[in-house]
N, C-alpha and C positions, 0 to 999 in steps of 0.2 A: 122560576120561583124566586122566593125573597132570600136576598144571603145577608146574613147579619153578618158584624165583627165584632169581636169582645174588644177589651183595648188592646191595646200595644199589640192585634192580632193582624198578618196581612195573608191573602190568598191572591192568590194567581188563577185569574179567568180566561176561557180562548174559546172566541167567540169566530165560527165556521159559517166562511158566504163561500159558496162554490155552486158547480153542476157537474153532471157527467151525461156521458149517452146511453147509462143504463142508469136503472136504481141497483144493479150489484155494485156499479163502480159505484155511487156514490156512500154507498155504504162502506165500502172499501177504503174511501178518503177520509172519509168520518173514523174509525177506526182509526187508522193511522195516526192523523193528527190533535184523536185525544186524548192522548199522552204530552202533559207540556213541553218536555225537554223537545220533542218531535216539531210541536208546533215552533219552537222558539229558535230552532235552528232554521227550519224554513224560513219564521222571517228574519232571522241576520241573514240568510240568502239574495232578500231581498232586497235588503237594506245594502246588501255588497253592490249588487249588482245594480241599483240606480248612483250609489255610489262613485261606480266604474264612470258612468257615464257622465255625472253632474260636475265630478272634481277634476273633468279634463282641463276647463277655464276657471279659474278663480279669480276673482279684481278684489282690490282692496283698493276706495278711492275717498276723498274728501265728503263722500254724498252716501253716506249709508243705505239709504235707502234705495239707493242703486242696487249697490252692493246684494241687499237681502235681494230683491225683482230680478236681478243678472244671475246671480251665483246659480241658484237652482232654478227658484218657480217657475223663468220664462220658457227655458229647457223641455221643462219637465212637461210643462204644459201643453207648450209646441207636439210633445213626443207622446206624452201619455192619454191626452185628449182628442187630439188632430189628426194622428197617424195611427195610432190604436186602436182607440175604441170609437172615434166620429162620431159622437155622442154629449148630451150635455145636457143640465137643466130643460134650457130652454129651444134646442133641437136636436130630438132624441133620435136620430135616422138612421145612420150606418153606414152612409153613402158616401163615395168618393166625390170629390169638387175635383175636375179637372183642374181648374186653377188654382184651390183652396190646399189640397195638398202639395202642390209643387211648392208653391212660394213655403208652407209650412217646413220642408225637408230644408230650406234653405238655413234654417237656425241649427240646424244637424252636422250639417259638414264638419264642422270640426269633430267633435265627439263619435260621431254613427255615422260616416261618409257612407259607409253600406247599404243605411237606410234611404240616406238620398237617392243614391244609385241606385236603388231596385222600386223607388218612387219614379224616376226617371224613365224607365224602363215598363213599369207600370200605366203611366201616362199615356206613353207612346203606342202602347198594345188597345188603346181607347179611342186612335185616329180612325175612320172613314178613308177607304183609299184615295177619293178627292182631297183631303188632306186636311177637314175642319174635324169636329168633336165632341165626344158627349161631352153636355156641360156637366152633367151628373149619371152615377150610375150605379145599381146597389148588387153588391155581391151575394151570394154566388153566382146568378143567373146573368149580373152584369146589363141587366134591362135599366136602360136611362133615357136622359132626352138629348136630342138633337138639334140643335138653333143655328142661328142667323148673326151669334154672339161675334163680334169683329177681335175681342182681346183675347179670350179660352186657349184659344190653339197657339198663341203668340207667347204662353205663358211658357213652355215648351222650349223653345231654343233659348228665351231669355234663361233658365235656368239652368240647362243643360250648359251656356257660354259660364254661368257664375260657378255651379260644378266644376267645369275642367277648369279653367281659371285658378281655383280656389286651391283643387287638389291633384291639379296636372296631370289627370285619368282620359287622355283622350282616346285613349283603345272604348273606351263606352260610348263613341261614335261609331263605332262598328261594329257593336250588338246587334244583334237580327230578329226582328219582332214584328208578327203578320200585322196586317190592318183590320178594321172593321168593315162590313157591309151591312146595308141595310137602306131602304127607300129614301131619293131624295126628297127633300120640302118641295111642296108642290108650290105654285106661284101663289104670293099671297098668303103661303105658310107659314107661319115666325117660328113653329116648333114640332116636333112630334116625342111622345114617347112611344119608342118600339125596342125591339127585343132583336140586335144586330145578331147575326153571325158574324166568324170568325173567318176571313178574307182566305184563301187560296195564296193569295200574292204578299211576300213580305219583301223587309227592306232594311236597310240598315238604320240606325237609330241618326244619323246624316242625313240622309234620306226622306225620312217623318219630320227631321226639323226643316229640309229644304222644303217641304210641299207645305208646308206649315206658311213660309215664307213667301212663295210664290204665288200663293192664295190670296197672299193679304197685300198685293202692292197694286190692286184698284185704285185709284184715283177718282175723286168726286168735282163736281164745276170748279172748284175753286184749288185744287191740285190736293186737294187732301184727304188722307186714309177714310175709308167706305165705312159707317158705324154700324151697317146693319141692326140688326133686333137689340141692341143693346152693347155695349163697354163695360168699361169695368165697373159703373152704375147702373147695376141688373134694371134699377127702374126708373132709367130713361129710356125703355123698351119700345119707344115710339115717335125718338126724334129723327130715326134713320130708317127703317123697317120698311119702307116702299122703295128704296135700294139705290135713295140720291143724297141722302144725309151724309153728313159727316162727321167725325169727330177730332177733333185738335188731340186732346190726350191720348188717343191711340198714335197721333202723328208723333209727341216725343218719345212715345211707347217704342215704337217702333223703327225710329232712328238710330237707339239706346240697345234694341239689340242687332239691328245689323252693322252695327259698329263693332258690335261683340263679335258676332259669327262670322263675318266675312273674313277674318286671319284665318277660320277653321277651312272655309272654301278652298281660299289660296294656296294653305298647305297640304291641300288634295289636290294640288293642280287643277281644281275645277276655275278656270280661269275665265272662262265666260260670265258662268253664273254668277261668280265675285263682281266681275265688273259692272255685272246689272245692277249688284247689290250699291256699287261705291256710288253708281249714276243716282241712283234712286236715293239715295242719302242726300245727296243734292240737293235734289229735288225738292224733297222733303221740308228740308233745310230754309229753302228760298220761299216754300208755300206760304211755312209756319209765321215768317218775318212779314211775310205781304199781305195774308189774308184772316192770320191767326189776332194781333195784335189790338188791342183794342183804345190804346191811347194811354192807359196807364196801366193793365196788367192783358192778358193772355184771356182771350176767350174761347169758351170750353167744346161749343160742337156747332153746325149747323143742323138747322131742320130741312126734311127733304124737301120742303118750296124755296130752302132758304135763309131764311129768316136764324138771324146771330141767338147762341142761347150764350150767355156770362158773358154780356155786356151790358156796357152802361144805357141801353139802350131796353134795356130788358124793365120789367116791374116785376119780374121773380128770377133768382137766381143770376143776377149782374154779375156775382165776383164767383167761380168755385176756384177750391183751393187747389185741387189737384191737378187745371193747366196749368198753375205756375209753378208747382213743386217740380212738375217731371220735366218742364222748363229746364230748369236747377241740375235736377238730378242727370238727365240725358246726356248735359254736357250741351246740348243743341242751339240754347235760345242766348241770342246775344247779350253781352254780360251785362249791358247798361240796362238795357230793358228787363232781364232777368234779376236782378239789384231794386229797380221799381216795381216789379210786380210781385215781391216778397216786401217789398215796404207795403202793398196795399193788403198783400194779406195783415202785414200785424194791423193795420186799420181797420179793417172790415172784418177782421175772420177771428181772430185773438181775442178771448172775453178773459181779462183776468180776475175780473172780478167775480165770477162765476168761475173761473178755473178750467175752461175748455178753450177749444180750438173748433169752430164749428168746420163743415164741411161745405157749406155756401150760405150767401143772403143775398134777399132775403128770401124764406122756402117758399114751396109752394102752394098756393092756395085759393085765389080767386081770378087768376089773370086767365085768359083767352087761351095763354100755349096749353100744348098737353103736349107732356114730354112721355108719358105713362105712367105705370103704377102708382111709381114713387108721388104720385098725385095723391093718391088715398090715405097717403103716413099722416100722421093728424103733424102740422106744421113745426118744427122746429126737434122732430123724434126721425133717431135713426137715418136714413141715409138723406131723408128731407128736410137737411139741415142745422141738423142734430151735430153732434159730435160723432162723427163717424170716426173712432180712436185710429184702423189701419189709413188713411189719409191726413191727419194728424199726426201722425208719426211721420210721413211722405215730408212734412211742411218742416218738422227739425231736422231732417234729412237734409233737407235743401240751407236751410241755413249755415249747417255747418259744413256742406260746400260749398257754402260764399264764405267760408271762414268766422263765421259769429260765432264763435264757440260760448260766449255769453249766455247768447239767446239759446243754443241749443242745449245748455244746461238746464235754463233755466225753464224752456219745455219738458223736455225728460219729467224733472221732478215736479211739474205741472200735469203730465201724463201718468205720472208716477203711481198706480192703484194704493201703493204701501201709504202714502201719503193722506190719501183720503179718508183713511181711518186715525192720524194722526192728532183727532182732536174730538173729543165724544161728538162737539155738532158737524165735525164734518162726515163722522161715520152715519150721526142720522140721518144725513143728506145724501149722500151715497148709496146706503144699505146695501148693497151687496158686495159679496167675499174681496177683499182686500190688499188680496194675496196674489190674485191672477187678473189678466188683462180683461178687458170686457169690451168688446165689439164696437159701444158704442154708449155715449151719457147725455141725456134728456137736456136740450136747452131751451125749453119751453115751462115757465112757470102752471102749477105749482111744483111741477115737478125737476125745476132745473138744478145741474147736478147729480142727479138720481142715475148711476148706473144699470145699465142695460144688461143685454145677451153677456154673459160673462162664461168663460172656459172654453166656451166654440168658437174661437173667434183667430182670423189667421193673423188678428194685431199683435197675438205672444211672437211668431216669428219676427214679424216687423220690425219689434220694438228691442228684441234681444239684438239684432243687428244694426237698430241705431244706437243701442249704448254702448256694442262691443267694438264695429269698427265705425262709425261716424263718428264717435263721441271720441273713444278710449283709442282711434286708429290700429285696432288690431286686423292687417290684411293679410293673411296665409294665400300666396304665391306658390302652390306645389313645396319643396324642399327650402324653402327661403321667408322668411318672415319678415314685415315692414312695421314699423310702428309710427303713424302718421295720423297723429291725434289732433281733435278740433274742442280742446277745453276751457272751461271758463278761466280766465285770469288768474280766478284768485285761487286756484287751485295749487297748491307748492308744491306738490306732488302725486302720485300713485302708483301701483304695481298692478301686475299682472303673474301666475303664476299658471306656465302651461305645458300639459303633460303631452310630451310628444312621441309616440310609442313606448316606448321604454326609459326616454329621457326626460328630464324637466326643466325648465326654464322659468327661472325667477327673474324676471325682468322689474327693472324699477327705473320708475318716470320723472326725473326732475325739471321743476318749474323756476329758476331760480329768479329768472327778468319778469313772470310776470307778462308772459303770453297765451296764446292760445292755442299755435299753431305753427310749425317751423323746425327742423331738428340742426341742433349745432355738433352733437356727437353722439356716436354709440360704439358700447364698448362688449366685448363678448368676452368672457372670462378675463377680463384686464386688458384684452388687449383692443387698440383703439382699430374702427375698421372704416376702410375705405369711403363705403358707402356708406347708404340708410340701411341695406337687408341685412338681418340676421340669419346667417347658413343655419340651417336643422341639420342633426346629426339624431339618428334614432342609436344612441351607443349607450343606454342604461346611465349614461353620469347626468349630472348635477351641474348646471350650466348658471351661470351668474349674466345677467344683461344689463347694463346702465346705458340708460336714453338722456340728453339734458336737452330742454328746448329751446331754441333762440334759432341762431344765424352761423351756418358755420366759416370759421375762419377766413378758409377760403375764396368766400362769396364775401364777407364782410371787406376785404382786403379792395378783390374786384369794384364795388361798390364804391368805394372811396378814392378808387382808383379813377372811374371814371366821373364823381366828385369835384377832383382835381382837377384833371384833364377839362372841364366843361367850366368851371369858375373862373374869374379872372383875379379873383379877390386870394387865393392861396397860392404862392410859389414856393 
């Protein structure tokens, strides 16, 4: 009904969305919390308790608008949306993503490690005892599909290496978690949805990531990883799908995590299986350079007759971004060429005029390939060359492991959602929420600019972990912390303020030369330390940290040292 207010008069409203599994319960909740004091202590409840988990990281840095996007939204987002409720505007399902929730837990680890780990665990309870996986699957009955996907299952160990890695839990290698069964793809089948049962035979959580691994170290003509029904672009579902294609991107995909997991082999004595892994790294290695390279950046797959897709050779889709980010990112691809083939993305793929970072050119749309689906996206929307935002985030990743802390600034706040609303026409161009990532931004006029899928989208992980450790270098090593920042210049400084059980740590970041990248000292409660790591101490106090960046003495000295030694001009 209509509630008037006299003047100077104020009321208090509480306004009730719930359910129950009866109508007593819900009558029962209703009662309860229509009494204000009731309602209003539940939500400072609430308010504690995202609280707890939002103010574990806090930055405070030259770029506010970091700041707002980092401090909470990306978190919250990642957690409240992704791993929650799987739901959103614009896909309202409820379904796990085998690969969508893993990478989303990854923005977790610091604050809700618990949550990763029982996403982890979760994952794993989703393998086929052959060792591939539902791409998706809807709870409670767990009915999904089952494909031919070459990255799904590989997302798995890469996460579970970044998990232990991050928070030195490797007893979560030795969780015991059955497999799935259920029919395989018949020849010529790219998919099935069926209704698995729950396997007889289980295995350690080692185990599901080794058969994970062992599955995927096929080899295609040209030495490189098998693409099957699709990668990590669900709609190129049909440049590998008769089972001779290949994909490059899965090849630094997959270099990038057995580089990861093969320490974990070793320190199992599993010394066979390690060795196959370091062979095959090789291998890998040697393909990428010979057969992947395309004269001036990285091309991205073959089709099963053959035939190169992201080259210059191509009339759709010559450049995609994401063989040369994971170039970058793997560590894998030779630094000269990996250096050139991020010069051709800022050519070809960087619109700053329009404010995106497309995801390849040119899309798709009249040429003879047919890669699949992604054929039907109307040209320049979505993953058809659109701004694909979680591969755009991959591209300042990589640059600020080539050390441009410039450029990766100056991406960020070019990806920045907060920013798009930062001028009434650029919110009209935008139109959607401001606050949270969004999947994906229309580079196709009239629509270009125009944000997409917003709140579903696994780019809120992505992006909290390029501003928190590529950007800001915050790396958590188990018990030890590094701070190994890749910032723009002109940044003079920043902090970091991080709750570590019961302790805190006020860390602050000086810039004083006017770099980007480099630590000359760190000091832990005044006192100056060895290294670059910060020890953690969960001891309830109040920790002081000073970072200053440059060149430390040491090396400076070295440096000059051999200066001398090589000049003939100083004695």
């Amino acid at each position: 009904g209509m509630v008037e207010l006299a003047p100077g008069e104020a009321r208090e409203l509480v306004f009730l969305l719930g359910e129950g599994e009866t109508a007593q319960e819900a009558r029962e909740v209703m009662a309860r919390y229509r009494q204000p004091q009731a309602a209003g202590e539940a939500f400072e409840l609430v308010l504690s308790h995202w609280d707890k988990i939002l103010d574990t990281i806090e930055v405070h840095t030259p770029d506010t608008a970091m700041d707002t996007i980092l401090n909470r939204w990306l978190p919250y987002q990642a957690l409240a949306c992704r791993v929650l409720a799987r739901s959103a505007f614009y896909q309202s399902g409820g379904a796990y993503g085998f690969r969508d929730q893993l990478q989303d837990v990854m923005a977790l680890v610091y604050a809700r490690p618990d949550i990763a780990r029982a996403q982890l665990l979760r994952a794993a309870a989703h393998q086929f005892k052959e060792g591939d996986v539902q791409h998706w699957w809807h709870p409670p009955t767990d009915r999904g599909v089952r494909t031919r996907f070459s990255d799904d299952l590989l997302w798995l160990p890469y996460v579970v290496s970044f998990y232990i890695n991050t928070t030195g839990d490797r007893a979560v290698l030795d969780e015991v978690i059955p497999f799935l069964e259920a029919p395989l793809l018949a020849t010529g089948e790219d998919e099935s949805y069926t209704q698995p049962t729950v396997s007889t035979e289980q295995a350690s959580l080692y185990e599901h990531c080794v058969r994970t691994l062992d599955r995927s170290l096929g080899l295609g003509e040209h030495g490189l990883p098998l693409m099957g029904s699709g990668d990590w672009n669900d709609g190129m579902n049909r440049v590998g799908n008769q089972g001779r294609g290949e994909s490059i991107w899965v090849g630094w995909f997959l270099h990038n995590i057995l580089d990861w997991f093969t320490p974990f082999s070793e320190a199992r004595e599993d010394s066979k299986r390690a060795a196959a892994y370091r062979e095959h790294v090789i291998k890998l290695k040697r393909a990428l350079e010979a057969e992947a390279w395309d004269g001036d950046w990285y091309r991205r797959a073959y089709f099963d007759d053959g035939t190169p897709l992201g080259s210059v050779q191509n009339e759709e889709c010559r450049i995609d971004s994401i063989a040369q980010s994971w170039g970058v990112i793997s560590g894998a691809a030779d630094q000269h060429r990996a250096v050139r083939a991020m010069a051709a993305v800022e050519e070809y793929l960087i619109r700053r005029g329009d404010g995106l970072v497309i995801l390849f050119t040119p899309p798709f749309d009249h040429s003879a390939l047919d890669p699949g689906y992604i054929k039907g996206y109307v040209p320049g929307v979505r993953e058809n060359g659109g701004q694909y935002t979680h591969a755009a985030i991959w591209t300042l990743i990589a640059y600020a492991s080539l050390g441009d802390g410039d450029r990766a600034g100056e991406l960020f706040a070019l990806l920045n959602p907060i920013n798009h609303a930062s001028t009434r026409a650029g919110l009209h161009k935008y139109k959607v929420e401001p606050y949270v990532a969004a999947g994906d931004v229309y580079a196709v006029p009239p629509h270009t600019g125009r944000g997409g899928w917003t709140w579903y989208t696994g780019s809120a992980s992505w992006m909290y972990r390029a501003g928190l450790e590529s950007i800001l270098g915050f790396l958590l090593r188990g018990e030890r912390l590094r701070i190994d920042p890749c910032i723009p210049r002109s940044w003079p400084e920043y902090e970091i303020n991080y709750r570590y059980g019961s302790a805190r740590y006020s860390i602050k970041v000086e810039n004083p030369f006017g770099v980007s990248r480099g630590i000359a000292s760190v000091e832990v409660d005044g006192e100056l330390q060895p290294t670059d790591d910060i020890p953690l101490k969960d001891d309830g106090a109040k920790h002081t940290v000073r970072i200053v960046l440059g060149v430390r003495p040491q090396a400076t000295a070295e440096i000059q040292g051999a200066e001398t030694a090589q000049s003939p001009l100083i004695k």
